[in-house]
C-alpha positions as CSV (number, residue, x, y, z in Angstrom):
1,X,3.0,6.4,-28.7
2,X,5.3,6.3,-25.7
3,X,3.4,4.2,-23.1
4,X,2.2,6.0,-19.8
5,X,4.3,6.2,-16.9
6,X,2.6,4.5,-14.0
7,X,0.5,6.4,-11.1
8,X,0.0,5.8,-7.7
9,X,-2.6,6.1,-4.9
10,X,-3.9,6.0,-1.4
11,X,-7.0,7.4,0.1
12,X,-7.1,9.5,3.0
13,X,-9.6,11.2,4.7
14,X,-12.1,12.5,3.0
15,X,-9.8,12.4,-0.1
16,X,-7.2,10.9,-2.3
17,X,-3.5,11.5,-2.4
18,X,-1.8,10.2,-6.2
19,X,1.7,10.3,-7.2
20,X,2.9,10.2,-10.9
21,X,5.3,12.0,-13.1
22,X,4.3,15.0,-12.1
23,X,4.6,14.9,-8.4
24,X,2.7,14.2,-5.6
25,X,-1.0,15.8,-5.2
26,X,-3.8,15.2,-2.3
27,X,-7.0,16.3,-3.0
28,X,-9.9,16.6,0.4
29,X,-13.0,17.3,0.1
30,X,-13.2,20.1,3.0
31,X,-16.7,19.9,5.4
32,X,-17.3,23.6,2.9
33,X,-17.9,20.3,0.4
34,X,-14.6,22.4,-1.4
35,X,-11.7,20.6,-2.8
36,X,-8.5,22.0,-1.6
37,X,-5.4,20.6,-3.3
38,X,-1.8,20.3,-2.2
39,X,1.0,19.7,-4.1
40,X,4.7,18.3,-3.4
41,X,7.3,17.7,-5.7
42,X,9.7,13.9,-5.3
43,X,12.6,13.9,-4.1
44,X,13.5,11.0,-4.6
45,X,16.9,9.1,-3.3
46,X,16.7,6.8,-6.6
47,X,17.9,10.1,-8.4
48,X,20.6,11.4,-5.9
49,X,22.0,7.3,-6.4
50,X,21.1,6.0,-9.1
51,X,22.3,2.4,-8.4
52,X,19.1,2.6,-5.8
53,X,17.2,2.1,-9.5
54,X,18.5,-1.2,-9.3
55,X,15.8,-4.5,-8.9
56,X,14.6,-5.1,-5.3
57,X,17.0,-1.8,-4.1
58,X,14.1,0.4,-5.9
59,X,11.2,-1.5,-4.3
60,X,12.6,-0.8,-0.7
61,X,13.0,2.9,-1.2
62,X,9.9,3.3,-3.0
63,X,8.2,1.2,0.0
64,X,10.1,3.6,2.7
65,X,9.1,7.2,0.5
66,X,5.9,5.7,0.0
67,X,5.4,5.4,3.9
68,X,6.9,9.2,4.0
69,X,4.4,10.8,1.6
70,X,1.8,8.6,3.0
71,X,1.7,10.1,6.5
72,X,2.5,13.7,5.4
73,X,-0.7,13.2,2.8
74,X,-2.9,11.6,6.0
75,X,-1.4,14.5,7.6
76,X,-2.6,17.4,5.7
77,X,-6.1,15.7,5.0
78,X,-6.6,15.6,8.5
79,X,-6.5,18.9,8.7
80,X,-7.8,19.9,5.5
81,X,-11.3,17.8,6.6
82,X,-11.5,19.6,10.0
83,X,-10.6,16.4,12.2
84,X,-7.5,18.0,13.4
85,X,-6.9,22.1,14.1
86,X,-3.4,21.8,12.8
87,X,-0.7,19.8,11.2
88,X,2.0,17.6,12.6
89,X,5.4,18.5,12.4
90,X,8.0,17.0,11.0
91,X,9.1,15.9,14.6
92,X,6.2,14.6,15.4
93,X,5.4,12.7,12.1
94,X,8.8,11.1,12.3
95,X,7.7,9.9,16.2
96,X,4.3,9.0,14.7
97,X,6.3,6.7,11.8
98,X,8.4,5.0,14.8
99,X,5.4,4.2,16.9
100,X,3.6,2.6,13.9
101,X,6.9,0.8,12.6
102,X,7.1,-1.1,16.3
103,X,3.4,-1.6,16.2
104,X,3.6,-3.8,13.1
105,X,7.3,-5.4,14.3
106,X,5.4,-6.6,17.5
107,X,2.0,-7.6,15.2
108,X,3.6,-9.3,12.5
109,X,6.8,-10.2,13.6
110,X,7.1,-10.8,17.5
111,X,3.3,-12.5,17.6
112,X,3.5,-14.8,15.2
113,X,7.2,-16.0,15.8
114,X,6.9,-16.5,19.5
115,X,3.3,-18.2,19.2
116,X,4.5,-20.8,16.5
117,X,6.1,-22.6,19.7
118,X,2.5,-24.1,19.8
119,X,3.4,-27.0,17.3
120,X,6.4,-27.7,19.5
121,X,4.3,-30.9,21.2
122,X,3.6,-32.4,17.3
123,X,7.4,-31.8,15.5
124,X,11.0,-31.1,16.1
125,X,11.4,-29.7,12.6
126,X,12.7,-26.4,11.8
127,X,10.8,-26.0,8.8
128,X,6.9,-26.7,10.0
129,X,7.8,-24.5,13.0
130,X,8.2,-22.2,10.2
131,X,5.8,-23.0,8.1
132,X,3.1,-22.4,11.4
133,X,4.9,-19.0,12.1
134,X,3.2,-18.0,8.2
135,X,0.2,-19.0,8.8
136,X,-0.2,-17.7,11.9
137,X,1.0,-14.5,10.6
138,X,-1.2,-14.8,7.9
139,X,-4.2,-15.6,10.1
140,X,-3.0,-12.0,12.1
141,X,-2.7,-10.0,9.1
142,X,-6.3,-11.2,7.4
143,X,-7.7,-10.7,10.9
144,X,-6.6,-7.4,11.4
145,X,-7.5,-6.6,7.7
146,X,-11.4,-7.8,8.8
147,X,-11.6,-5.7,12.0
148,X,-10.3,-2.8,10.3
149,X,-13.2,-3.2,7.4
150,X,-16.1,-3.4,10.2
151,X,-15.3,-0.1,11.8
152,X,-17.4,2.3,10.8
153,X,-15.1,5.4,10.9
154,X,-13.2,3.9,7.4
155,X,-15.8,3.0,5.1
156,X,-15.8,6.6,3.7
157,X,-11.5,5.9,3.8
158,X,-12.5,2.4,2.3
159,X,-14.9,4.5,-0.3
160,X,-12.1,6.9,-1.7
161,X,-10.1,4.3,-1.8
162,X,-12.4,2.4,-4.3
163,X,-12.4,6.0,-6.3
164,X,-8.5,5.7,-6.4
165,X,-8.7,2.7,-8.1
166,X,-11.7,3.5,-10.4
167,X,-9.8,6.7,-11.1
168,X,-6.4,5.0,-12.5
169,X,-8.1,2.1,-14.4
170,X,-10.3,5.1,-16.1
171,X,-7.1,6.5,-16.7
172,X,-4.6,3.6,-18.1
173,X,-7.1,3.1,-20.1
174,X,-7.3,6.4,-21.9
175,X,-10.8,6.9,-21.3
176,X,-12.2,10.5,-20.7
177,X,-12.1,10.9,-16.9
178,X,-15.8,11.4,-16.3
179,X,-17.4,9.9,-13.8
180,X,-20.0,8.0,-16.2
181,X,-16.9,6.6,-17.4
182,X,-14.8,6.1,-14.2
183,X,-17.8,4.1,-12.1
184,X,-18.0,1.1,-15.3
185,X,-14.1,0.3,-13.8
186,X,-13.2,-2.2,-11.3
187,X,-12.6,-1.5,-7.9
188,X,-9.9,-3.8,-7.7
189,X,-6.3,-3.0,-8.9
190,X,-3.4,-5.3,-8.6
191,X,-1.0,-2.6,-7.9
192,X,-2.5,-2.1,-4.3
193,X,-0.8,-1.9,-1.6
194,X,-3.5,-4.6,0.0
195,X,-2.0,-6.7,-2.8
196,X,1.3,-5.6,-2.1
197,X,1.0,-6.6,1.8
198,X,-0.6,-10.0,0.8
199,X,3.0,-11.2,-1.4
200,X,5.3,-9.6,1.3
201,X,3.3,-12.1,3.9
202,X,3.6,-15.3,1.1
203,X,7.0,-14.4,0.1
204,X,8.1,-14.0,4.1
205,X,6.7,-17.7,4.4
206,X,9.1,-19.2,1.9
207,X,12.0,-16.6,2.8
208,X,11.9,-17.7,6.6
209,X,11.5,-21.5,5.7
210,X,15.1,-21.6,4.9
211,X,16.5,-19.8,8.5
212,X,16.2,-22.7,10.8
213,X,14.7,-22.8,14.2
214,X,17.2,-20.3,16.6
215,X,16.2,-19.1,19.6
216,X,13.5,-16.3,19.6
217,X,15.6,-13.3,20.1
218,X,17.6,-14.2,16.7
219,X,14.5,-15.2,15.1
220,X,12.7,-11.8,15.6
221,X,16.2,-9.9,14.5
222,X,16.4,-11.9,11.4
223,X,12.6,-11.2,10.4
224,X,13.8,-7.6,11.0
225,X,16.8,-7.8,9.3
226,X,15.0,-9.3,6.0
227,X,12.3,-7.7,5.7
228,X,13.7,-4.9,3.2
229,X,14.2,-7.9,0.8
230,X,11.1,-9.2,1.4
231,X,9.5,-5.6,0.5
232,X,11.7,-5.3,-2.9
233,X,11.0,-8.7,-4.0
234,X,7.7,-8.7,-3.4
235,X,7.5,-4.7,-5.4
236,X,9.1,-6.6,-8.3
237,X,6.2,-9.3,-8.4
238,X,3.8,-6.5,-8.3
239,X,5.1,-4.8,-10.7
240,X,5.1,-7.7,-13.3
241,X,1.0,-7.9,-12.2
242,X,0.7,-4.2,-12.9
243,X,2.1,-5.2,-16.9
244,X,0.2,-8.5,-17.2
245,X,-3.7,-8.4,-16.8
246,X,-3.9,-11.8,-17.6
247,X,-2.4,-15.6,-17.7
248,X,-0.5,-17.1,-14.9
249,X,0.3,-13.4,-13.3
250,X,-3.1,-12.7,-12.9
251,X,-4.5,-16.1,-11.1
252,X,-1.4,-16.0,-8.6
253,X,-2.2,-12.5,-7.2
254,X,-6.0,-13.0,-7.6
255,X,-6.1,-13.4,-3.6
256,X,-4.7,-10.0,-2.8
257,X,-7.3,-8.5,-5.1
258,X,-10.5,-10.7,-3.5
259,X,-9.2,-8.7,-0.2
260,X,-9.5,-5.7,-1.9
261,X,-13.5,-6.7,-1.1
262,X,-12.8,-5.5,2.5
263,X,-10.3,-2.9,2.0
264,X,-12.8,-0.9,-0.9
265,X,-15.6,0.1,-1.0
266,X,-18.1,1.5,-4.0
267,X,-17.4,5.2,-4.4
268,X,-20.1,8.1,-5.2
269,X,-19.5,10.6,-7.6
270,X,-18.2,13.4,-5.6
271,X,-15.5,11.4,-4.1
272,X,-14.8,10.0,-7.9
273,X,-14.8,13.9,-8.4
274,X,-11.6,14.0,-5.9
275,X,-10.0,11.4,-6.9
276,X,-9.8,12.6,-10.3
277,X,-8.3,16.0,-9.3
278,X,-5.9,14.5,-8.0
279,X,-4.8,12.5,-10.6
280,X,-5.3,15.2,-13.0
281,X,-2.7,17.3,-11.2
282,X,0.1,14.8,-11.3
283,X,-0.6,13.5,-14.7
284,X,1.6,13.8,-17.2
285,X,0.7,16.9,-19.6
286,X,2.3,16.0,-22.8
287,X,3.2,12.7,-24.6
288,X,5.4,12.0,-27.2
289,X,3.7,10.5,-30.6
């Protein structure tokens, strides 16, 4: 039997959004307690270039249509739920992408690197200076991750996105997708992108330990500048969790999935229910034997 092509999540409001094979599908439960679906196909740019296909080239453009599909799905469940009276348009989703990009560049990246001047009094060398720029990054990225998990507006978020998991461990393993079945699963999944933030913030840590100690300006352009390999390496180590459920793979991404405790939450069945019509429309329909 030909094994089953891998698929995709991330919850949005008051629903799930899952890409696979067959496209790209968010389901939203709408306040008529209705599901209303919508589909996209991919276009991807790994098929207009192939070479894009390529290790760590495939993780950044699957990172950057990721983000893409992401909004657009946040987007239309938005609306769909009756939080916002229309959609964004493209215009103003590509503005809304900018404004988040700098937001993280001056979180993660001009933070962290400007504050690890605080071990300047106790070493001159490059290395602990960045070895302190990680963890304080680190420390910014698990705090944010905590606040984030206290606010009461994304639990329910926090709840589909424990469905989404439930939902794609239901199906990798070929079990009927019922939601007797679905709720026996973990909410954990070492494909998440909680997971996947986690390795991009350990790999970063060892990347950076090699630059030196420049001034700040060349220090913030250079975390820029590598950050797309960061992002594909790190893809390729979550990819190799996503084949190996156990062994050595397992125990060294076992931190990102303990933070999945704050980023899920336990589902009820109707948002399982969503979740699962959303993978059911991306699925693929037919496999070879």
């Amino acid at each position: 039997m030909e094994p089953k092509k891998p698929i995709g999540g991330q919850a949005v409001i008051e629903g799930v959004m899952m890409r696979g094979p067959g496209g790209i599908a968010t389901a939203v439960r709408q306040p008529n307690q209705e599901i209303t679906v919508k589909k996209d196909q991919i276009h991807s740019l790994q098929e207009r270039w192939p070479f894009l296909k390529l290790p760590i080239l495939r993780g950044v453009v699957t990172l950057f249509e990721s983000l893409v599909y992401g909004v657009k799905a946040l987007n239309f469940s938005a609306q769909a739920a009756g939080e916002e009276d229309e959609q964004l348009t493209n215009k103003e989703l590509a503005v809304t992408m900018v404004v988040a990009l700098a937001a993280g560049i001056i979180l993660f990246i001009i933070i962290p690197t400007a504050a690890a001047k605080l071990v300047k009094g106790l070493t001159t060398d490059p290395f602990w200076f960045n070895l302190a720029e990680g963890f304080i990054r680190m420390a910014v990225f698990l705090l944010y991750i905590f606040a984030i998990s206290r606010m009461s507006d994304i639990q329910r978020v926090f709840q589909y996105h424990g469905a989404e998991h439930k939902v794609i461990h239901a199906y990798e393993a070929d079990e009927p997708l019922t939601a007797d079945n679905i709720r026996k699963f973990s909410r954990l999944h070492p494909r998440c992108g909680t997971n996947f933030l986690l390795i991009v913030m350990l790999v970063s840590i060892f990347v950076f330990s090699f630059l030196g100690w420049p001034v700040l300006w060349l220090r913030i352009l250079s975390r820029i500048v590598l950050m797309p390999l960061i992002a594909g390496v790190s893809y390729e180590i979550i990819r190799v969790a996503g084949k190996h459920k156990g062994g050595l793979v397992h125990a060294c991404i076992l931190p990102g999935l303990w933070l999945q405790y704050l980023t899920t939450r336990e589902p009820d069945d109707d948002q399982i229910e969503v979740a699962v019509r959303a993978l059911q429309e991306v699925k693929e329909e037919k496999r070879e034997v």
